[in-house]
C-alpha positions as CSV (number, residue, x, y, z in Angstrom):
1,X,4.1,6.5,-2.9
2,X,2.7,10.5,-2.0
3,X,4.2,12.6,-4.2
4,X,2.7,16.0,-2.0
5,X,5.8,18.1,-0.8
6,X,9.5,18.7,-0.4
7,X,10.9,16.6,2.6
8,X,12.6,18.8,4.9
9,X,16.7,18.5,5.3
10,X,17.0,16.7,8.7
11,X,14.6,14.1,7.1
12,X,16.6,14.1,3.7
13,X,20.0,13.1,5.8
14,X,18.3,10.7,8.2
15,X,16.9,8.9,5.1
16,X,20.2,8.9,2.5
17,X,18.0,11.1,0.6
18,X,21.0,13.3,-0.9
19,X,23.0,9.7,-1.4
20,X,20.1,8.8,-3.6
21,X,19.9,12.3,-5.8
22,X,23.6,11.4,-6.9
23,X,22.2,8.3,-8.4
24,X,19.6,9.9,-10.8
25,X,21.5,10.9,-14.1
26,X,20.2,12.5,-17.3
27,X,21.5,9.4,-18.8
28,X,18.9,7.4,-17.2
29,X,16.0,9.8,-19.6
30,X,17.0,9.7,-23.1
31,X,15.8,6.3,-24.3
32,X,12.4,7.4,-22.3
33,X,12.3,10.5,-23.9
34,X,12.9,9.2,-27.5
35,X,10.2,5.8,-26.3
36,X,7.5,9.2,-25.4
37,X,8.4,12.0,-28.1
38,X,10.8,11.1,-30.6
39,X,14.6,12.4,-30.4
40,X,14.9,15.3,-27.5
41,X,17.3,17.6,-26.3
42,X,17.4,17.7,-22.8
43,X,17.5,21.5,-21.5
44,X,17.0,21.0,-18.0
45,X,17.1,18.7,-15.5
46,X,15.8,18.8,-12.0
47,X,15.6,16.1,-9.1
48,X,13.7,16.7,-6.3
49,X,12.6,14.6,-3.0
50,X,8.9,14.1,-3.6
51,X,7.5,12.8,-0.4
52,X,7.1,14.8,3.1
53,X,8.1,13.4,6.6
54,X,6.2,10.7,7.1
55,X,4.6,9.8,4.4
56,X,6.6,7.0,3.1
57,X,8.8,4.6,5.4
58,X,10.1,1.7,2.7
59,X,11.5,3.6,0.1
60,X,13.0,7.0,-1.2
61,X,10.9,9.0,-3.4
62,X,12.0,11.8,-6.5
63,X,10.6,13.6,-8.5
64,X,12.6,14.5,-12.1
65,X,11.5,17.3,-14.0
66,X,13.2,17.9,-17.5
67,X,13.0,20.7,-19.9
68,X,13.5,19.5,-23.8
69,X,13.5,20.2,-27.0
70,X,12.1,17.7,-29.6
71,X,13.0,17.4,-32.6
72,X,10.0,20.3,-34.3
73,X,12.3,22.6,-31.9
74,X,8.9,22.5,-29.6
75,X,9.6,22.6,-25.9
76,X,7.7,20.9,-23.1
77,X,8.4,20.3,-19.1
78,X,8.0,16.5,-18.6
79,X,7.8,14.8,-15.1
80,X,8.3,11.8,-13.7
81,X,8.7,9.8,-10.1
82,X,11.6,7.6,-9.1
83,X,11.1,5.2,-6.5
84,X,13.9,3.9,-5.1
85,X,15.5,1.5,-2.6
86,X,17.6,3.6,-0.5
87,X,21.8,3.1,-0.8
88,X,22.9,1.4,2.4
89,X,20.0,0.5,3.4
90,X,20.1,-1.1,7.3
91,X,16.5,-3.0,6.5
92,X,18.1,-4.5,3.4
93,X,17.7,-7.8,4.9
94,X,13.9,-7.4,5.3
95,X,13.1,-6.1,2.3
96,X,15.0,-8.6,0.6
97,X,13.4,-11.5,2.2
98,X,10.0,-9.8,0.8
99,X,11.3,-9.7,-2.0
100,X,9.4,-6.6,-2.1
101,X,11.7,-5.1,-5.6
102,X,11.4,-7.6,-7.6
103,X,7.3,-8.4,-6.6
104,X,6.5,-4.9,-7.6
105,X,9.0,-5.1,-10.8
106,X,6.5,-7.7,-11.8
107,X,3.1,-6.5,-10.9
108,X,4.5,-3.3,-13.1
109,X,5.8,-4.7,-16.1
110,X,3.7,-8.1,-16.3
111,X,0.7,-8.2,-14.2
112,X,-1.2,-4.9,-14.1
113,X,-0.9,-5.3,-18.0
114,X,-2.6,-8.4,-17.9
115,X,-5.5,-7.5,-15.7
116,X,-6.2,-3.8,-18.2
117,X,-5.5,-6.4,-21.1
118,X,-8.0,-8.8,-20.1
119,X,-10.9,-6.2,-19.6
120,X,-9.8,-4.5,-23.0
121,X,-11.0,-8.0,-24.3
122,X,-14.1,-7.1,-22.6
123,X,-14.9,-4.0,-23.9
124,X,-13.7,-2.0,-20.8
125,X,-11.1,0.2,-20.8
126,X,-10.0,0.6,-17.2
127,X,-6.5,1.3,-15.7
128,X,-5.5,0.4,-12.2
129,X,-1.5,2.1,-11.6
130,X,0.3,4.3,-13.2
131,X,2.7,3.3,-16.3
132,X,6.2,2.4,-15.1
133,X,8.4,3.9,-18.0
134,X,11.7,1.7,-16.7
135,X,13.2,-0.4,-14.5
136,X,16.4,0.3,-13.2
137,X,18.5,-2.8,-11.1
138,X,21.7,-1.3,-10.1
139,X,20.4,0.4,-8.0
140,X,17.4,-0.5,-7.6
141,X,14.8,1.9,-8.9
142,X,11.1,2.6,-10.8
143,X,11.0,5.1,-13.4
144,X,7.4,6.1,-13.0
145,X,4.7,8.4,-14.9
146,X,3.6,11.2,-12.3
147,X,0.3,11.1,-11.8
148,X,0.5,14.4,-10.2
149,X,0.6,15.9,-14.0
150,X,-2.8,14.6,-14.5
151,X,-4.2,16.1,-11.3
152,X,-4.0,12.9,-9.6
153,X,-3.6,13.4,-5.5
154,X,-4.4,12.3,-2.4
155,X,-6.9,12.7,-0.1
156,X,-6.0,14.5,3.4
157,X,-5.1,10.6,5.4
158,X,-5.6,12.4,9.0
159,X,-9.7,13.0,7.9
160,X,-9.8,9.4,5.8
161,X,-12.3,8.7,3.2
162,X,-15.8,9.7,2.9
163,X,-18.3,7.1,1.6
164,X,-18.1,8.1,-1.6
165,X,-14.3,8.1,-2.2
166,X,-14.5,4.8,-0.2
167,X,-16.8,3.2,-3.0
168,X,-14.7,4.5,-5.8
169,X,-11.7,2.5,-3.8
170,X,-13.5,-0.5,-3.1
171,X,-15.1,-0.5,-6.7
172,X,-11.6,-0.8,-8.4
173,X,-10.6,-3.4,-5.7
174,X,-13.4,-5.6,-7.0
175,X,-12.0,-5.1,-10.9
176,X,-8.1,-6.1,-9.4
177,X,-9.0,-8.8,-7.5
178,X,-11.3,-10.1,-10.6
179,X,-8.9,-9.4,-12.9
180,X,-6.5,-11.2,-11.0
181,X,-8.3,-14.5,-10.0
182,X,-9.5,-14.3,-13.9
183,X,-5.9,-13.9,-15.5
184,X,-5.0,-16.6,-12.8
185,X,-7.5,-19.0,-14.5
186,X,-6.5,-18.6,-17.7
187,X,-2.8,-18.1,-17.3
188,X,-1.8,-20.1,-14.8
189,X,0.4,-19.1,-11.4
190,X,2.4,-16.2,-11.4
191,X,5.8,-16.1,-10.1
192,X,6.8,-17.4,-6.8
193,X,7.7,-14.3,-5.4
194,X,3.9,-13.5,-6.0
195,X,1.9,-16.8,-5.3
196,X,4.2,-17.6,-1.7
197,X,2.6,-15.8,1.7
198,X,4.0,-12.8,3.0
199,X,5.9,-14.5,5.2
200,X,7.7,-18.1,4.3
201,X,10.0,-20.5,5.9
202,X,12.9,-18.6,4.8
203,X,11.8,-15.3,6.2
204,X,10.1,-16.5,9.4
205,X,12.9,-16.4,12.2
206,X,13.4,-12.7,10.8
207,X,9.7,-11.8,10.8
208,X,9.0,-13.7,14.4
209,X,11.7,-11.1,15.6
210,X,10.2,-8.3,14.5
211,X,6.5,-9.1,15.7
212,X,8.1,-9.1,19.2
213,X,9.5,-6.1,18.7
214,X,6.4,-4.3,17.4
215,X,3.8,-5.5,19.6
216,X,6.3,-5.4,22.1
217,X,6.3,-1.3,21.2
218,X,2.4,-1.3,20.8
219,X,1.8,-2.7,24.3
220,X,4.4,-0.8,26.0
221,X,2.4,2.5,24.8
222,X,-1.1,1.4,25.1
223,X,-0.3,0.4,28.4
224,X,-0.5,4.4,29.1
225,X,-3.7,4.4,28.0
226,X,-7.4,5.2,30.2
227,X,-8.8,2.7,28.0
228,X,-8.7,-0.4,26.4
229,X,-6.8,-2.2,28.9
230,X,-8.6,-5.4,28.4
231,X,-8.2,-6.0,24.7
232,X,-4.1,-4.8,25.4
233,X,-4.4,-7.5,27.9
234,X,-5.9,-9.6,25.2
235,X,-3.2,-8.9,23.0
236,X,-0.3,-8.8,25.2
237,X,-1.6,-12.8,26.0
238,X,-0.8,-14.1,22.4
239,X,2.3,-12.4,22.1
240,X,4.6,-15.4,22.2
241,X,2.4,-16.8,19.7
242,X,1.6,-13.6,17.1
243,X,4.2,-14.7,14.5
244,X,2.2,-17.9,14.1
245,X,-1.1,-16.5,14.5
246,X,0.2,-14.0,11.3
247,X,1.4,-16.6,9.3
248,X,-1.5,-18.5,9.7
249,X,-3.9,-15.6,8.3
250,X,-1.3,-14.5,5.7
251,X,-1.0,-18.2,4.0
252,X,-3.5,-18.8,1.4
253,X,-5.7,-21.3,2.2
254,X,-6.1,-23.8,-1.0
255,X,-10.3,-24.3,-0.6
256,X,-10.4,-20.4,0.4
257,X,-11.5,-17.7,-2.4
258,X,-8.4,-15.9,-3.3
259,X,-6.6,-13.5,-5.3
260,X,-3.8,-11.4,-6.2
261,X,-4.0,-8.9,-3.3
262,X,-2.6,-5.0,-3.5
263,X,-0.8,-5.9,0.1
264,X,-0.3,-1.9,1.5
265,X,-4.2,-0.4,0.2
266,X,-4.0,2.9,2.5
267,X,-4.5,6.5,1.5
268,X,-0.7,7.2,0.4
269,X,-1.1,4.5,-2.0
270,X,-4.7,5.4,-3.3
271,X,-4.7,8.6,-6.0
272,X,-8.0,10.5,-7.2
273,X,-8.8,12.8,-10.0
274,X,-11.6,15.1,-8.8
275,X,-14.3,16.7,-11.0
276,X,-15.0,20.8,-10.5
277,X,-17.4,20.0,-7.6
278,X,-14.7,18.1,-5.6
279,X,-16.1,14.3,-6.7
280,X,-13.9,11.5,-7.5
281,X,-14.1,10.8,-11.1
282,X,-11.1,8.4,-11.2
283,X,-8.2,6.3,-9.0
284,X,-5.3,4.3,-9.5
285,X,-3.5,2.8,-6.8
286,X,0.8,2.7,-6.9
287,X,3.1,0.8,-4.1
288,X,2.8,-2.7,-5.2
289,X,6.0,-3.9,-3.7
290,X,4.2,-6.4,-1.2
291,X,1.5,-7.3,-3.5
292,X,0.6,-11.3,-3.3
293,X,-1.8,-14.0,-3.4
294,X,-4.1,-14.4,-0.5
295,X,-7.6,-13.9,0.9
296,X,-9.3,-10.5,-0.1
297,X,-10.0,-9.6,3.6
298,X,-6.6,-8.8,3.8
299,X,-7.0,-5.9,1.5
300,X,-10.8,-5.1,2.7
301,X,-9.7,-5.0,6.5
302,X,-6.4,-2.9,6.0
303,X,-8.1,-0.5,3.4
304,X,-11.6,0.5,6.1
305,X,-9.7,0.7,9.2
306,X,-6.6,2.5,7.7
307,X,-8.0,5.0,5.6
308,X,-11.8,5.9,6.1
309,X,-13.6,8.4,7.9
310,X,-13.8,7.3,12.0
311,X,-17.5,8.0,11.4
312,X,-17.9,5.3,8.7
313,X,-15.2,2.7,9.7
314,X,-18.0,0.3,11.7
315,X,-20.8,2.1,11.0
316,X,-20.8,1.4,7.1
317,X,-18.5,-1.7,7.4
318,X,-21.3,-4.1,6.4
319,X,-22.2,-1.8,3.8
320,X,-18.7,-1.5,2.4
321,X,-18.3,-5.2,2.5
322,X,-21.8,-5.6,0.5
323,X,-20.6,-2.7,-2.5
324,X,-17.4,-4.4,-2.7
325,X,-18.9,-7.9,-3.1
326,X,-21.7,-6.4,-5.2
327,X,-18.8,-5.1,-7.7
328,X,-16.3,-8.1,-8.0
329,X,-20.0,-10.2,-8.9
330,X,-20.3,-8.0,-11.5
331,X,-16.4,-7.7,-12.6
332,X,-16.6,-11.7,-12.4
333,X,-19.4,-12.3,-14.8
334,X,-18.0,-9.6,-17.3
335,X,-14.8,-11.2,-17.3
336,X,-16.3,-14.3,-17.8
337,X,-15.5,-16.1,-14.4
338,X,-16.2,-20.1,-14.9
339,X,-16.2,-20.9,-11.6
340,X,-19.0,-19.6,-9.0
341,X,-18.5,-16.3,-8.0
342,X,-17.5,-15.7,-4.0
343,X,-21.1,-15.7,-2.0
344,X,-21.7,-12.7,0.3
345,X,-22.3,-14.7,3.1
346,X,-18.9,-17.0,2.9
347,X,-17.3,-13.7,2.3
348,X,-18.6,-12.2,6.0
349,X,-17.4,-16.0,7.1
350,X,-13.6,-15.6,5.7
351,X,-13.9,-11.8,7.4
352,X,-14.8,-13.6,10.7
353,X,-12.3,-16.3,10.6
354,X,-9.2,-14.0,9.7
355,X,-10.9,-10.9,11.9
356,X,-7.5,-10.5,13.8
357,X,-6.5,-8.9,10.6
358,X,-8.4,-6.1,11.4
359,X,-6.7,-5.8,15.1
360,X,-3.0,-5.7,13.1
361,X,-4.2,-3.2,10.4
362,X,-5.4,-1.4,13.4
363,X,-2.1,-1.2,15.3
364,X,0.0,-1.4,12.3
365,X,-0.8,0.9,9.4
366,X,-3.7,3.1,11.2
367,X,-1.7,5.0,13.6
368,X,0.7,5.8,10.8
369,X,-2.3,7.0,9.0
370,X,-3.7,9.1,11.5
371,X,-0.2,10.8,12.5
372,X,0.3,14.3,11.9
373,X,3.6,15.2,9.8
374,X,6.7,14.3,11.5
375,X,10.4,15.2,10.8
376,X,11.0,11.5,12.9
377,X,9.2,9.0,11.0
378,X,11.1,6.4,9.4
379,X,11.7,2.7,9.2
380,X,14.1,2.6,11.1
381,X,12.4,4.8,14.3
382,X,9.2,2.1,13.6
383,X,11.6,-0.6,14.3
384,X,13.7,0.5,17.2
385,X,14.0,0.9,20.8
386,X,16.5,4.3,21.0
387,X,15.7,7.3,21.9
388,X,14.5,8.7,19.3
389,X,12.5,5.4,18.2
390,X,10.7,5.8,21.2
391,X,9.9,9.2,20.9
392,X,8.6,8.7,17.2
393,X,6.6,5.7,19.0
394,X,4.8,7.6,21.7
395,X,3.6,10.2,18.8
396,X,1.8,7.4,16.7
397,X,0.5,5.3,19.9
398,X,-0.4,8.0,22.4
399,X,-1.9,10.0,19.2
400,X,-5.7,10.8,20.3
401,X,-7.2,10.0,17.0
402,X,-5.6,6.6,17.2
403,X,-6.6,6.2,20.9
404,X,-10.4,7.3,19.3
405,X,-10.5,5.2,16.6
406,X,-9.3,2.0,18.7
407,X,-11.7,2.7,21.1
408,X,-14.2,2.4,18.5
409,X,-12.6,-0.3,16.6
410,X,-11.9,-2.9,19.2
411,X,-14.9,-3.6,20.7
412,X,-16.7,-3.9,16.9
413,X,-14.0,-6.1,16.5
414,X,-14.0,-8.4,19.5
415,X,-18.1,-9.0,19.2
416,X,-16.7,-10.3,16.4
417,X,-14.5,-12.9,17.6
418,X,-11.3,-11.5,16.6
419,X,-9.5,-11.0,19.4
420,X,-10.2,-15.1,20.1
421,X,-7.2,-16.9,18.0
């Protein structure tokens, strides 16, 4: 959900940017307004793209600035992000059978509640997204607080994280996925958009299709690669079988630790506040469309290799894993937990067992990470095989700091077993 920068024209037309301006009315405000300050007088009203090439693929992003007038006659410039699914959209199929709008309706409205509500109860008073003001169904769109007016912004994803903004990350992990597992336990299941895998029967043909497709890409470029060859072999030899192996690791295993999971934990979906000397003093995370239940290494394996610094992503991995572990002990006990707490060691175990997670985080999210800003990226160009898909393809997969960090990445990864499934 970045929220840094104007989007260029080409990339509004090629993403039905200006079709989705028409859509945001004044109307849409008042009750808002009156909710936040009492009656108002809108003065002004602005809507602007909020995201740059590149920096989001699912969605179309605004932001709305309005000039009022309460009712004192006092003025003020109030902001706000729109997230939106985009009019026409040719992946309406896929995102449908995520049922990625409605998953992050509820996480908004019902579960991140429950998980600050449930540490309130605890004495701690900890947030862990920003407040969505409404929800909009026709079409389909968030009315969102901008964190940007509270100095909330990312950090530069082409560098990643440092240790220390990595901590802060993993820290609040641990409090949402003990909030989650502790609200599950007293609560009960959450919907079955939430508690089903990422991928179920009904979405399965659809999703088998596209893993052929994308590895299918992957290969094809890595191919023209000096290096590597042997784990592309490696993973051009389970290709016929990757929809499977992915379903396998996605489905939560019943005597498996698990909880609600974030589902997309990369830097564009991570925001700080920073003190004078540059130090993260606070983070919330936004983008919960694909959020579900299933293991935490899904969200520990996506977040390092995505989003940290190449010079900490195996050298501190054990490390990471132990603060992480270290912090959702602690979050467990404080929310009083009744069951025993995840071990460290059958942590590393589940980390091991679903390590090919780290190989598709790898090929999947990090080379979008690591790509400089581009006037092609889109779903669409991720997804295809035309001209200009390939084009956009070669930039992320022939990208040296990809080709860097997979040369570093892999062979952590395969001492570990992962590339054996």
């Amino acid at each position: 959900m970045a929220a840094n920068g104007d989007a260029s024209d080409e990339n509004k037309k090629s993403n039905g940017v200006d079709a989705g301006i028409q859509l945001i009315t004044q109307e849409l405000f008042h009750d808002i307004l009156e909710k936040q300050f009492g009656k108002c007088t809108i003065k002004k009203f602005t809507v602007t793209p909020s995201s740059s090439a590149g920096e989001n693929y699912a969605c179309l992003m605004y932001r709305v600035t309005i000039e009022a007038e309460k009712e004192d006659g006092t003025e003020d410039s109030i902001r706000y992000i729109i997230k939106m699914m985009p009019p026409n959209d040719p992946h309406a199929q896929m995102k449908k059978s995520l049922a990625i709008f409605p998953k992050e309706v509820e996480m908004y409205e019902t579960i991140v509640p429950k998980f600050k509500e449930i540490f309130q109860e605890n004495g701690v008073n900890t947030a862990f997204a920003p407040k969505c003001w409404k929800v909009v169904n026709d079409p389909e769109m968030l009315i969102m607080e901008d964190l940007g007016a509270r100095n909330f912004t990312n950090i530069n994803r082409l560098n990643g994280m440092d240790l220390e903004h990595a901590k802060m990350v993993l820290s609040k992990l641990a409090q949402f996925h003990a909030a989650s597992v502790c609200v599950l336990e007293k609560n009960g299941p959450f919907s079955k958009h939430i508690m089903s895998s990422l991928i179920t029967e009904e979405s399965f043909e659809l999703f088998k299709a596209m893993q052929v497709m994308f590895w299918g890409n992957i290969v094809k470029n890595m191919r023209l690669w000096k290096t590597c060859q042997e784990y592309v072999d490696r993973i051009e030899g389970m290709m016929d079988r990757m929809a499977d192996i992915h379903k396998d690791m996605y489905d939560p295993k019943p005597d498996e630790f698990n909880v609600i999971l974030h589902g997309d934990l990369w830097a564009n979906n991570i925001m700080f506040q920073h003190d004078e000397k540059g130090h993260p003093k606070d983070i919330l995370f936004v983008d919960l469309q694909i959020s579900r239940y299933g293991s935490p290494v899904y969200d520990l394996l996506y977040f390092i290799f995505s989003s940290t610094e190449y010079s900490i992503k195996v050298k501190e991995f054990d490390y990471m894993i132990k603060h992480y572990h270290t912090e959702l002990v602690k979050n467990l006990k404080l929310l009083k937990y009744p069951k025993e707490p995840l071990t460290l060691i059958d942590l590393h175990i589940a980390i091991v067992k679903k390590g090919f997670m780290g190989v598709a985080a790898s090929c999947g999210v990090m080379p979008i990470a690591l790509l400089d800003p581009n006037e092609d990226a889109s779903m669409e160009n991720l997804m295809t095989n035309d001209e200009s898909g390939n084009k956009f393809q070669q930039a992320m997969y022939l990208n040296p700091r990809f080709i860097k960090s997979c040369e570093l990445i892999f062979p952590f990864l395969e001492n570990r077993g992962a590339f054996d499934v």
